[in-house]
KESELUM-945448 format. One line per 5 residues: for each residue x, y, z of C-alpha. Coordinates in pm, whole numbers, plus 50000, padded with zeros to 5 digits. Each point is the difference from the previous one (the first is absolute). Layout:
X/Y/Z | ... $
END
This chain:
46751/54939/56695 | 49639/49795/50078 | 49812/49909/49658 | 49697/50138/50038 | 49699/49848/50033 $
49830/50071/49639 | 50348/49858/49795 | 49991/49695/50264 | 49696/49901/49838 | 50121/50034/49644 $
50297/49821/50075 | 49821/49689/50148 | 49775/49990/49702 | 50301/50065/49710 | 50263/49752/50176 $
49785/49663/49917 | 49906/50089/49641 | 50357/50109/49918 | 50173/49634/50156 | 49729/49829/49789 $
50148/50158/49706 | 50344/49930/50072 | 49884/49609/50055 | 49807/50029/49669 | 50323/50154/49844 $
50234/49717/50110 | 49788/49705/49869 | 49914/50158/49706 | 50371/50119/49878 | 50205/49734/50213 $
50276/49889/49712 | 49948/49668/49867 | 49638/49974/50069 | 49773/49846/49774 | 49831/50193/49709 $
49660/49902/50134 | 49863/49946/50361 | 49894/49726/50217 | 49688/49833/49903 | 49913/50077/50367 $
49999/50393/49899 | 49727/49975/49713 | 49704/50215/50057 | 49645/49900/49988 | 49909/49898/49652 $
50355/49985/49845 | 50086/49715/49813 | 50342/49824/49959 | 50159/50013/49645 | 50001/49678/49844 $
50358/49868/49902 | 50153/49690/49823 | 50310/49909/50146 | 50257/49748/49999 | 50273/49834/50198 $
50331/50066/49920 | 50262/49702/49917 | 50341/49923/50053 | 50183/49912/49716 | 50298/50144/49751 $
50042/50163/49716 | 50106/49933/49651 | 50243/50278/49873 | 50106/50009/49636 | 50381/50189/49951 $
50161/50037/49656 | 50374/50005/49914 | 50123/50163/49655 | 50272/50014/49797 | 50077/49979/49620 $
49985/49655/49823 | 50314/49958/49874 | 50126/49643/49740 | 50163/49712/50182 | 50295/50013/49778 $
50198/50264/49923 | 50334/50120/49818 | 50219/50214/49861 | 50155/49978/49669 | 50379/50039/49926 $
50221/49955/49705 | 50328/49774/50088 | 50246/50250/49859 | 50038/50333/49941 | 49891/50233/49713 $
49752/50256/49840 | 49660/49910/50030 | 49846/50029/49676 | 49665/49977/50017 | 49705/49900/50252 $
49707/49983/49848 | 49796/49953/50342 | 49855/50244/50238 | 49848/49997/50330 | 49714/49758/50016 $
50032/49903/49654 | 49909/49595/49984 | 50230/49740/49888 | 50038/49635/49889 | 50278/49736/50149 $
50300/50036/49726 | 49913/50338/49897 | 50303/50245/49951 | 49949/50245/50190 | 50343/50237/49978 $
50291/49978/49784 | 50371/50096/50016 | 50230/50113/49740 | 50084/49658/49873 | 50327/50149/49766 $
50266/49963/50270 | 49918/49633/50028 | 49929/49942/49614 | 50375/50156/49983 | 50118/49763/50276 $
49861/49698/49856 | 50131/50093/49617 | 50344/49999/50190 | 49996/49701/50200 | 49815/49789/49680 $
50369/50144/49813 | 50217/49876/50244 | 49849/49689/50017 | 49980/49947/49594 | 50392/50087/50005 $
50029/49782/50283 | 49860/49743/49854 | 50180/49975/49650 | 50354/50061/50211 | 49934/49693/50197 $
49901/49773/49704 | 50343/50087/49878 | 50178/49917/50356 | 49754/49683/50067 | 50158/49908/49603 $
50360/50048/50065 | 50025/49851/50339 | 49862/49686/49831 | 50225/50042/49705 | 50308/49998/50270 $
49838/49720/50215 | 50057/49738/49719 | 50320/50163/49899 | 50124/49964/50418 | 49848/49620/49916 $
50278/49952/49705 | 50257/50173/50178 | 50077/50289/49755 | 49880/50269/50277 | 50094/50057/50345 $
49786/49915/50278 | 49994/50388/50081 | 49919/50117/49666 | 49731/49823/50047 | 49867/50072/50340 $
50032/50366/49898 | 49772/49954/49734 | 49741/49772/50287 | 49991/50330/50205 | 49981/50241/49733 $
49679/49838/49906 | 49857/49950/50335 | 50039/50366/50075 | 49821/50107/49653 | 49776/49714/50125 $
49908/50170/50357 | 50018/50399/49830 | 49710/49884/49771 | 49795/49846/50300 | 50043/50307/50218 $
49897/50217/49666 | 49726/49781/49971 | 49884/50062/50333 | 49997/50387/49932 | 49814/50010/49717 $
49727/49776/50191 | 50000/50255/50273 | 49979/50347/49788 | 49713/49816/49759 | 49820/49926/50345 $
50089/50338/50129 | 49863/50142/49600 | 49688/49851/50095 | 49957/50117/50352 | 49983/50346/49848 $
49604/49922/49990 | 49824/50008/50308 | 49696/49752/49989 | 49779/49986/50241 | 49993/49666/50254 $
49595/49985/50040 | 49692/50167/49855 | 49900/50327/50209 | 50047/50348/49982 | 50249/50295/50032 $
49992/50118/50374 | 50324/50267/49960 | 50240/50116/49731 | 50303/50042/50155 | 50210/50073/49675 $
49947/50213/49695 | 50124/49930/49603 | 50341/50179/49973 | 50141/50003/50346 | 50307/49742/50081 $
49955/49743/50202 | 50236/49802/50242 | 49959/49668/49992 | 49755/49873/50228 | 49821/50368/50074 $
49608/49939/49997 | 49817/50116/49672 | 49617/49887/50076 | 49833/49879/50285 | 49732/49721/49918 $
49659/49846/50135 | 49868/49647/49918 | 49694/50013/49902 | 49847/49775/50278 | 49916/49698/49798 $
50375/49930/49919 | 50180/49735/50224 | 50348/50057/50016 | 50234/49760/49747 | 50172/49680/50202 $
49911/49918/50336 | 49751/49791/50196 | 49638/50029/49978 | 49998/50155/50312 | 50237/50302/49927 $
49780/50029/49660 | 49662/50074/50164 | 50192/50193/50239 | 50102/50214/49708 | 49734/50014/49789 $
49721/50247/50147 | 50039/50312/50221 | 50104/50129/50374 | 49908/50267/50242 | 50156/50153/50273 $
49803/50131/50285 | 50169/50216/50327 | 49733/49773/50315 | 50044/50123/50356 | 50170/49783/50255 $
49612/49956/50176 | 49886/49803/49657 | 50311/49798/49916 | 49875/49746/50179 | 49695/50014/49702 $
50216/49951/49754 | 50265/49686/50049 | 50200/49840/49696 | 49786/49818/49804 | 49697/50167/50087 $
49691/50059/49728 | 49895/50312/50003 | 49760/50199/49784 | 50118/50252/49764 | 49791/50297/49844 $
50097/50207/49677 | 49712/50287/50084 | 50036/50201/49651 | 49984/49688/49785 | 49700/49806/50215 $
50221/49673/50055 | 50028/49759/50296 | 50287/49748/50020 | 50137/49782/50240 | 50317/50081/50116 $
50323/49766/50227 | 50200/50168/50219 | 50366/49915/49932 | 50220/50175/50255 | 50015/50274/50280 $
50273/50251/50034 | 50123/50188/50265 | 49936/50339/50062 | 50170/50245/49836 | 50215/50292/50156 $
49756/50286/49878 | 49720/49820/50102 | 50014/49786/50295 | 49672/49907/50079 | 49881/49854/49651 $
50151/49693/49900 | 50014/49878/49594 | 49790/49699/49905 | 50045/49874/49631 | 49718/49865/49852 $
49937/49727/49686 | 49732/50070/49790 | 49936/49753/49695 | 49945/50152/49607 | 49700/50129/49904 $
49867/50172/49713 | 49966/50379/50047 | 50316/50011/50232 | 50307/50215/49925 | 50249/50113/50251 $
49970/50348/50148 | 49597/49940/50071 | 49933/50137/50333 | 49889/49661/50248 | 49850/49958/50319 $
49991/49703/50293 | 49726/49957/50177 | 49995/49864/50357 | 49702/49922/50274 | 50093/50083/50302 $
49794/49899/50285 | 49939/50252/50276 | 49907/49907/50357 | 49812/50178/50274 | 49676/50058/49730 $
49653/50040/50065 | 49751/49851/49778 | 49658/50225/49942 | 49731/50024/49709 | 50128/50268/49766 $
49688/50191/50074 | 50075/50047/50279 | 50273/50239/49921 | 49937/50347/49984 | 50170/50246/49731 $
50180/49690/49883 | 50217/50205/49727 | 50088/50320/50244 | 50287/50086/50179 | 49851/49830/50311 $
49752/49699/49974 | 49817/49936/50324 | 49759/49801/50183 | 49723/50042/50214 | 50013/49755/50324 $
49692/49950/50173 | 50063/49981/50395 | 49819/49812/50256 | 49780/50251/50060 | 49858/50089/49656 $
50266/50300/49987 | 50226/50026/49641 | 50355/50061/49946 | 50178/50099/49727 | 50346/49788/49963 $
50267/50140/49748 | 50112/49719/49824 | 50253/49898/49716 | 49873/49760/49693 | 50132/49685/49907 $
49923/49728/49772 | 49675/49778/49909 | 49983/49657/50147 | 49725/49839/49837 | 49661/50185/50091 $
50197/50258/50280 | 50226/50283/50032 | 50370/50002/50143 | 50002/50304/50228 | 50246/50134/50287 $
49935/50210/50272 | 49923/49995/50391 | 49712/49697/49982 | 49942/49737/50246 | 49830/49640/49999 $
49640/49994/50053 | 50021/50372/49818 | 49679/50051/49817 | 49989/50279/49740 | 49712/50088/49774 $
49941/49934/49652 | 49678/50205/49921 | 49821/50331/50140 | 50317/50164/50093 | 49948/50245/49671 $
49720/50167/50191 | 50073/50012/50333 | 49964/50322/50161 | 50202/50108/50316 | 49768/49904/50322 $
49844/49699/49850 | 49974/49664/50151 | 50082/49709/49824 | 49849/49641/50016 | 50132/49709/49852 $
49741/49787/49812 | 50190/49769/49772 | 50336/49850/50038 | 50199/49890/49651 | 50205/49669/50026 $
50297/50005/50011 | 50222/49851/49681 $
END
């Protein structure tokens, strides 16, 4: 049906205003666009914002990781008694201290004192009946020298003696074994430390060999014998850390490395000794003992830390004022484009290098962000560069 001629004319004068709007509409809400216009689109007696800004830098970024675990001493042991019995007493508990000598458990020292009464017996009747056989067989030698006793007589006297002779050596032999055994019935202690684990209690019987205390050295205590070398190797403490496969290569044999004990304030070195393989249950994280020397304060059990620097790549450098809500969920920049529009850029912290920020996120080179004025800009303004800061 023919428009007529009255909504002609309000359709010619509606259709320009409303594609006007629609270009408006685009420019203003196009995604991405800047947060302020063109210079070009400043009216008649607006002003540009004045901005600091700065050029951004390539560089890296310093991170710091920490590995724990529990300090634990360099040497270690258990205590066991050489033969069976009851254990009579232990007068040591869990991480009760202890000097190098100290008796630390006893057994029931009665069998032995019964065994050595014996075998002392034996040997005193041993003794007396081979005086009198050593006598006679030289009685019969210088009778078998005059001829009035046969040569057998006296050879039967010879190994009568020797036997008495050899009885009385083997005796002998006992009773040094059951008074060594008598005295093994006290458990003293190889070094100076403390009590890690009681693994036997007064009363029960024991097997021989069967674990009754499990011991620390104390740190400061080289091990007895040995080079010099195995000594310091002894004498301090270790810990064992679980390091991905991507930091291994951080951490070689031999390696100094800094250790942390964050409860009791101290900083040692540490030397790595040796690397592991994986275990089974955790196949990613790989063992790495490490040395750490004596030091007053220290005492195994204390929880420990490594701390690396790892260098990250693919950094930009910026002024830290730059960065806006540096401690929220999502830090940002503002980039100033080459039209005086701003952009906000998401970005993730890093680490100071010297006078600059580590940050990462979608920058270029030649990126300029700003460093002042972005607190009060308001949506529509126009920003103007009027200082520069050096970069570092």
């Amino acid at each position: 049906m023919p428009i007529k001629a009255p909504y002609r004319r309000l359709l010619g004068g509606l259709l320009p205003a409303f594609l006007l709007f629609l270009l408006v509409a685009v420019l203003v809400f196009k995604p991405g666009a800047p947060l302020s216009p063109p210079s070009a689109t400043l009216s008649p007696g607006q002003q540009p914002q004045p901005v600091k800004v700065a050029e951004v830098e390539a560089g890296s970024s310093i991170r710091e990781l920490r590995l724990s675990g529990l300090l634990r001493a360099a040497q270690t042991t258990e205590l066991a008694f050489e033969g069976g019995g009851r254990l009579l007493a232990r007068p040591v508990k869990v991480g009760d201290g202890f000097a190098a000598g100290q008796v630390l458990a006893t057994l029931d020292p009665e069998p032995w004192q019964n065994t050595v009464a014996a075998a002392q017996a034996r040997l005193e009747e041993l003794e007396v009946r081979w005086r009198q056989a050593d006598n006679e067989r030289r009685r019969l030698a210088r009778l078998a020298e005059a001829g009035a006793v046969s040569q057998d007589e006296f050879e039967r006297a010879e190994s009568a003696a020797a036997a008495l002779k050899a009885a009385r050596r083997t005796v002998a032999e006992e009773l040094r074994e059951a008074s060594r055994m008598l005295a093994a019935t006290e458990l003293a202690a190889p070094f100076a430390g403390s009590v890690a684990e009681v693994l036997a209690e007064p009363g029960e019987y024991l097997a021989a060999g069967r674990p009754v205390l499990r011991l620390n050295a104390d740190g400061a205590t080289a091990a007895r014998g040995g080079d010099d070398r195995e000594k310091r190797r002894l004498a301090g403490f270790e810990l064992m850390v679980e390091v991905p496969e991507s930091l291994l290569s951080l951490l070689p044999p031999a390696q100094s490395v800094a250790v942390a004990l964050p409860r009791a304030g101290l900083e040692l070195p540490g030397t790595v000794r040796s690397v592991a393989d994986a275990s089974p249950l955790a196949p990613s994280l790989f063992p790495v003992l490490v040395e750490i020397p004596a030091a007053p304060g220290l005492r195994p059990g204390q929880l420990a830390e490594i701390r690396l620097q790892v260098e990250e790549q693919g950094a930009w450098l910026v002024p830290p004022a730059a960065v806006i809500n540096p401690g929220g969920d999502r830090p940002a920049l503002m980039r100033l484009g080459p039209d005086g529009g701003v952009e906000r850029v998401t970005v993730k912290l890093g680490s100071l290098t010297g006078e600059r920020l580590a940050v990462f996120g979608p920058l270029r080179p030649g990126d300029r962000v700003l460093v002042s004025g972005f607190s009060t800009l308001a949506a529509g303004a126009v920003v103007e560069a009027i200082a520069e800061e050096p970069g570092p």
